[in-house]
C-alpha positions in Angstrom: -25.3 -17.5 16.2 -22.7 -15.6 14.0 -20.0 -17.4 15.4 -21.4 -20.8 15.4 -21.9 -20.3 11.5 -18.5 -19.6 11.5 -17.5 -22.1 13.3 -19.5 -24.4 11.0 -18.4 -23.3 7.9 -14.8 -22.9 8.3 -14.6 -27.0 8.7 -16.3 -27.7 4.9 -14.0 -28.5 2.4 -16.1 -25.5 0.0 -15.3 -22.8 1.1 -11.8 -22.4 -1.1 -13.4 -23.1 -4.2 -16.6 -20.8 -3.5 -14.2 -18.1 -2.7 -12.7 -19.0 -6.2 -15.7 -19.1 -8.2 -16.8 -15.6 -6.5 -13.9 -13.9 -7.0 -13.7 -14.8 -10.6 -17.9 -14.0 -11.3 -17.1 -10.7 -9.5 -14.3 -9.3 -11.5 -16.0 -10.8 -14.8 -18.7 -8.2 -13.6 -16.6 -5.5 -12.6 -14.8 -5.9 -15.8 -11.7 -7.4 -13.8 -9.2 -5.1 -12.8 -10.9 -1.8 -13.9 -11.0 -0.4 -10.1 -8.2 -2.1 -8.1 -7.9 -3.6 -5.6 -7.3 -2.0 -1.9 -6.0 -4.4 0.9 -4.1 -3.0 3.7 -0.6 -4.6 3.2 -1.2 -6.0 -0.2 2.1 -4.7 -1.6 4.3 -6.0 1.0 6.7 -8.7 1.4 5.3 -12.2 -0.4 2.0 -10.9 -1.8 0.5 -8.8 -4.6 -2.2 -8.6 -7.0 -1.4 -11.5 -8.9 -2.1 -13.4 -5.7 -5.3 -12.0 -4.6 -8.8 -11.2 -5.9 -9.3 -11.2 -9.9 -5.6 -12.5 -11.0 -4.8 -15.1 -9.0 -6.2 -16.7 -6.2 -5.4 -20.0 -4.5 -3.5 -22.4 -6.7 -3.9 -19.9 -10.0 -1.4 -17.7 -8.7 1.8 -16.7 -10.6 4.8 -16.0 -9.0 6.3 -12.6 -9.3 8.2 -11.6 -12.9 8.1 -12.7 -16.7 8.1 -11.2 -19.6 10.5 -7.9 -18.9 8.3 -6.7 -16.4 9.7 -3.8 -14.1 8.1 -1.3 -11.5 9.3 2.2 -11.4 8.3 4.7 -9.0 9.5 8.8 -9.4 8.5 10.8 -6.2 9.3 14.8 -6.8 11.2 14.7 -3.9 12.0 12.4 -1.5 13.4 14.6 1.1 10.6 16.5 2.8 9.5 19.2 4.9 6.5 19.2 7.3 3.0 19.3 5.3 4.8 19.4 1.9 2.9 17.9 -0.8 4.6 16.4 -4.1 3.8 14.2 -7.0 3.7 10.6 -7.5 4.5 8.2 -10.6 4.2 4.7 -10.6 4.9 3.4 -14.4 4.9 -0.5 -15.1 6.7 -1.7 -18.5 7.0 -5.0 -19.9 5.3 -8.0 -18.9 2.1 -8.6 -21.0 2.0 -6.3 -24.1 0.0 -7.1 -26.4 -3.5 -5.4 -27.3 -5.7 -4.0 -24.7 -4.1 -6.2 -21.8 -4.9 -3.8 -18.8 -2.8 -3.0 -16.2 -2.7 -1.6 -12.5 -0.9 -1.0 -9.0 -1.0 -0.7 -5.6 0.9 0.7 -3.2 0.9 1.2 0.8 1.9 3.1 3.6 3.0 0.6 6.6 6.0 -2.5 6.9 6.2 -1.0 10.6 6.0 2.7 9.9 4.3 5.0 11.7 1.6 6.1 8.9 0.7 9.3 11.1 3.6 10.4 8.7 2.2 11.1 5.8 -1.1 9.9 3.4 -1.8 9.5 0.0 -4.1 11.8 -2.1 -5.4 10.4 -5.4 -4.8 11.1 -8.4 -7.6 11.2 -11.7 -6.7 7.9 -12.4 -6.6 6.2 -9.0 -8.3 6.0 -5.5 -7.0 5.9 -1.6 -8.3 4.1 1.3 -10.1 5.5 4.4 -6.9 6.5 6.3 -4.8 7.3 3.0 -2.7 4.7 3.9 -3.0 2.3 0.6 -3.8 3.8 -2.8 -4.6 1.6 -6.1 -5.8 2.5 -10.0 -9.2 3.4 -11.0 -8.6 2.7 -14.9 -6.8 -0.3 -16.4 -5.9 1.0 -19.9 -3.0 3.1 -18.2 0.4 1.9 -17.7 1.4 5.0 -15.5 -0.6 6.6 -13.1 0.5 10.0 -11.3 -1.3 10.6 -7.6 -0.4 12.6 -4.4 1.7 12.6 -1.5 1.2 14.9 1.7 3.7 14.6 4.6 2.5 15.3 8.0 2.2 18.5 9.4 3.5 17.6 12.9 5.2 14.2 12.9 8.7 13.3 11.3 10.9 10.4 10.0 11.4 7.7 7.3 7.9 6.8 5.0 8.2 3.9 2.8 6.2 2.8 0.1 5.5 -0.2 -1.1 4.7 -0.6 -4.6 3.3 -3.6 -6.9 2.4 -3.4 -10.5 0.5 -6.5 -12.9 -0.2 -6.3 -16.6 -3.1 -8.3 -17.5 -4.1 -10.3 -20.5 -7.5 -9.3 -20.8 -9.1 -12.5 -20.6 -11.3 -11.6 -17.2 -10.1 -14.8 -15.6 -7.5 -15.3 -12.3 -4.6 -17.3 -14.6 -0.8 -17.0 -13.9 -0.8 -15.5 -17.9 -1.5 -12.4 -15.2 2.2 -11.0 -14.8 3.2 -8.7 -11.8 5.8 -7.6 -10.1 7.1 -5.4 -7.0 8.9 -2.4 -6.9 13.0 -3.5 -7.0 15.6 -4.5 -8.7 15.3 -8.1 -9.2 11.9 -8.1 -10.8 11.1 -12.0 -9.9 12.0 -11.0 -6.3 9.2 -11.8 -3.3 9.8 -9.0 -1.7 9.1 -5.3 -2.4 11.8 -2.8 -2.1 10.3 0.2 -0.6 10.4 3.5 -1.9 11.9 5.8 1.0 11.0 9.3 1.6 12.0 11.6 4.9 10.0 14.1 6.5 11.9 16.5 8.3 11.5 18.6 11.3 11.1 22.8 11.3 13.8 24.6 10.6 15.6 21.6 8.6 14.9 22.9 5.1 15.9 20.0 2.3 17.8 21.3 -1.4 19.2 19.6 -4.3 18.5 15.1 -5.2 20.8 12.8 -4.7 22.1 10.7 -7.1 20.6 7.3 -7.8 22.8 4.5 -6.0 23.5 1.0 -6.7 20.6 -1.1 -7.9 18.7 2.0 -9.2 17.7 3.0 -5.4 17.6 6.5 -4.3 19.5 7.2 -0.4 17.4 9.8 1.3 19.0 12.1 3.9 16.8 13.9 6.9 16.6 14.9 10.5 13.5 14.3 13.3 14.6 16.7 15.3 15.0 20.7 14.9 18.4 21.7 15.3 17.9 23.7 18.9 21.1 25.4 20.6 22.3 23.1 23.0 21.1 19.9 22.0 22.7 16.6 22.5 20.1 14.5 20.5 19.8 15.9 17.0 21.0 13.4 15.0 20.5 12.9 11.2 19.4 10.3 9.7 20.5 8.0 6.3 18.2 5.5 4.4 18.3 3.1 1.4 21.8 3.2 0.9 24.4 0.7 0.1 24.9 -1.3 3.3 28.4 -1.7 5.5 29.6 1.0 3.2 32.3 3.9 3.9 30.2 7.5 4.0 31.1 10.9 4.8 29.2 13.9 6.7 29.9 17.2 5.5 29.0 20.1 6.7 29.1 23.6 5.6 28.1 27.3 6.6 27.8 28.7 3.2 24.4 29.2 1.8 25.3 31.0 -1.2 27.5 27.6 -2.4 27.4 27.1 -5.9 26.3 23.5 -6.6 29.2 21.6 -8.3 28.8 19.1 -10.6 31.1 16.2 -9.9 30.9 14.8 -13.6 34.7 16.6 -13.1 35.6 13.6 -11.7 33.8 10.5 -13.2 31.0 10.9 -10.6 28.1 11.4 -13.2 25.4 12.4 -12.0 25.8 13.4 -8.9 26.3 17.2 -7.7 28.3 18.2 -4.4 25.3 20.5 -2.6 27.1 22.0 0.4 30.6 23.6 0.6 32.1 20.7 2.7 34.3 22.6 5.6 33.9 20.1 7.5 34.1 16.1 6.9 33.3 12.9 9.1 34.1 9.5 8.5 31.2 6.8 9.0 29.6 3.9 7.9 26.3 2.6 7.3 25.3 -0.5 8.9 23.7 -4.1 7.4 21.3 -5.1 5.1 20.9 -6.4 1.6 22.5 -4.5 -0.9 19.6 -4.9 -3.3 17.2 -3.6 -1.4 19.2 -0.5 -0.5 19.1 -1.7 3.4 21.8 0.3 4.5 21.1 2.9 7.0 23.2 5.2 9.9 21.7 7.3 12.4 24.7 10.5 12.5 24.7 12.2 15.9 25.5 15.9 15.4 25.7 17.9 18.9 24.9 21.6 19.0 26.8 24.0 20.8 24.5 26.3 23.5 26.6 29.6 22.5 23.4 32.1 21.9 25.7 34.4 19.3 24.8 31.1 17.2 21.0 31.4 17.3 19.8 31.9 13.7 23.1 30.6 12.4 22.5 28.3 9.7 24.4 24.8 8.4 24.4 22.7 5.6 24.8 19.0 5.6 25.1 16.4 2.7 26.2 12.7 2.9 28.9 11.2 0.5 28.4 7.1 0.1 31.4 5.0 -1.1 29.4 2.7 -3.3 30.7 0.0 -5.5 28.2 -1.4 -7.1 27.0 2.0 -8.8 28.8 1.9 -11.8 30.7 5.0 -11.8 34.1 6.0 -12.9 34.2 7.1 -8.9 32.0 5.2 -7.3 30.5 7.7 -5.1 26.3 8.3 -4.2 25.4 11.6 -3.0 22.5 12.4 -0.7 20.6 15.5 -0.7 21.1 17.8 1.5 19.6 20.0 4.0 19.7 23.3 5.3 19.4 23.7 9.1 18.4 26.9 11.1 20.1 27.3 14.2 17.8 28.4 17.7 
């Protein structure tokens, strides 16, 4: 019977308008945007807030940017190790300011990414889903909300995050006077540009931040794999940086390295981590510079000598990158700290 209603009702003409008048009754009720919104995927490419539910549905959507609006999102740390928990910040600026015009986000695990990774935890101000996998405000009058981020206690690799934010204007009704916007550069892009984090396997310990990159992204440096004597496979890993650029590996054995800041030569911001002994020549591979798309997977090969067993090695990545406005237009990664066995 179920499916022959469905059936039924999915040829009237209605059912696009009823969904309009509900939606628009039900936030009235709810007081709008007051508790979010939680759809898995909602933040991904093409789609937001200001396209679903109470502020925007159908033909009343607006598309993405106005106004000065911009998304930004400050992890703690971005680099990770297994079952590390940091903060989140997602603040939202511009867009509709004037009095009382709420505001909210949402943001979600996923975009083909194992979510086993890591889960959200909320904050006072917001609420997760079920799995964790998708978290979204609880109170409208902020315009920055700080929540929780636990990496995964046995599984590793790249988590990304994708973030939408929309300023309301108060008047309880799905209008395209509802301005939002995704997490990126180009705030009238329709696509979100994820925020990246790494969690990394035992015995690969990450120090130091790296120095934001071109289009205010962040490159994120880790490794899935402990670094076990004898191993052919561990390999690091490089995210969100500039793509088909020149980068560097280097690799030290000196823990007790004093951190240099390379404001000595124009590179502000950014600190050399690692004493570099060694150096490798790379690159990273395609993408959209924008976005932050470029990416290399850096195969480092360990040697099976046992005197090397609690040995330990320090790696940081160097990013020729143009478009980052420095004197020296050089990004550097984090780095990490790897225990030999």
């Amino acid at each position: 019977m179920l499916s022959r209603f469905r059936e039924a009702s999915s040829n009237l003409r209605w059912p696009r308008l009823a969904g309009f008048v509900l939606a628009t009754a039900l936030c009235s009720l709810l007081g709008s945007q007051k508790l979010g919104i939680l759809v898995p995927g909602l933040s991904q490419a093409g789609q937001s807030c200001g396209q679903v539910g109470c502020h925007g549905t159908f033909v009343a959507a607006a598309p993405p940017g106005g106004n000065g609006i911009h998304v930004d999102v400050a992890p703690s740390a971005r680099s990770l190790q297994l079952g590390q928990a940091i903060s989140v910040t997602t603040t939202v600026t511009g867009g509709q300011t004037g009095p009382g015009s709420p505001g909210g986000f949402n943001s979600y695990l996923g975009a083909g990414i194992p979510t086993t990774r890591g889960s959200f935890v909320a904050g006072s101000s917001s609420r997760v889903s079920v799995l964790g996998t998708e978290i979204t405000h609880t109170d409208s009058t902020w315009r920055a909300w700080t929540y929780g981020f636990k990496a995964s206690a046995t599984t590793t690799g790249l988590v990304e995050m994708w973030v939408a934010c929309l300023t309301a204007d108060g008047d309880l009704m799905p209008t395209p006077n509802d301005l939002w916007a995704f997490h990126g550069y180009d705030a009238a892009a329709t696509t979100s540009t994820p925020v990246r984090l790494y969690v990394n396997a035992a015995r690969v310990v990450p120090f130091g931040t790296a120095c934001v990159g071109s289009y205010g992204q962040h490159p994120v440096l880790g490794a899935p794999r402990s670094p076990n004597l004898g191993s052919t496979t561990f390999t690091l890993e490089l995210h969100g940086s500039a793509p088909l650029a020149p980068i560097a590996l280097l690799l030290g054995a000196n823990p007790a390295w004093t951190p240099l800041d390379l404001s000595v030569i124009n590179a502000v911001g950014c600190t050399l981590w690692v004493d570099p002994q060694v150096s490798v020549a790379l690159a990273t591979g395609p993408g959209n510079a924008q976005r932050a798309e470029g990416s290399a997977v850096i195969g480092l090969p360990i040697p099976s000598s046992p005197g090397l067993s609690g040995a330990r090695l320090q790696v940081q990545v160097a990013i020729v990158d143009a478009a980052n406005g420095r004197g020296v237009p050089i990004t550097m990664t984090n780095a990490l700290d790897l225990t030999l066995q």
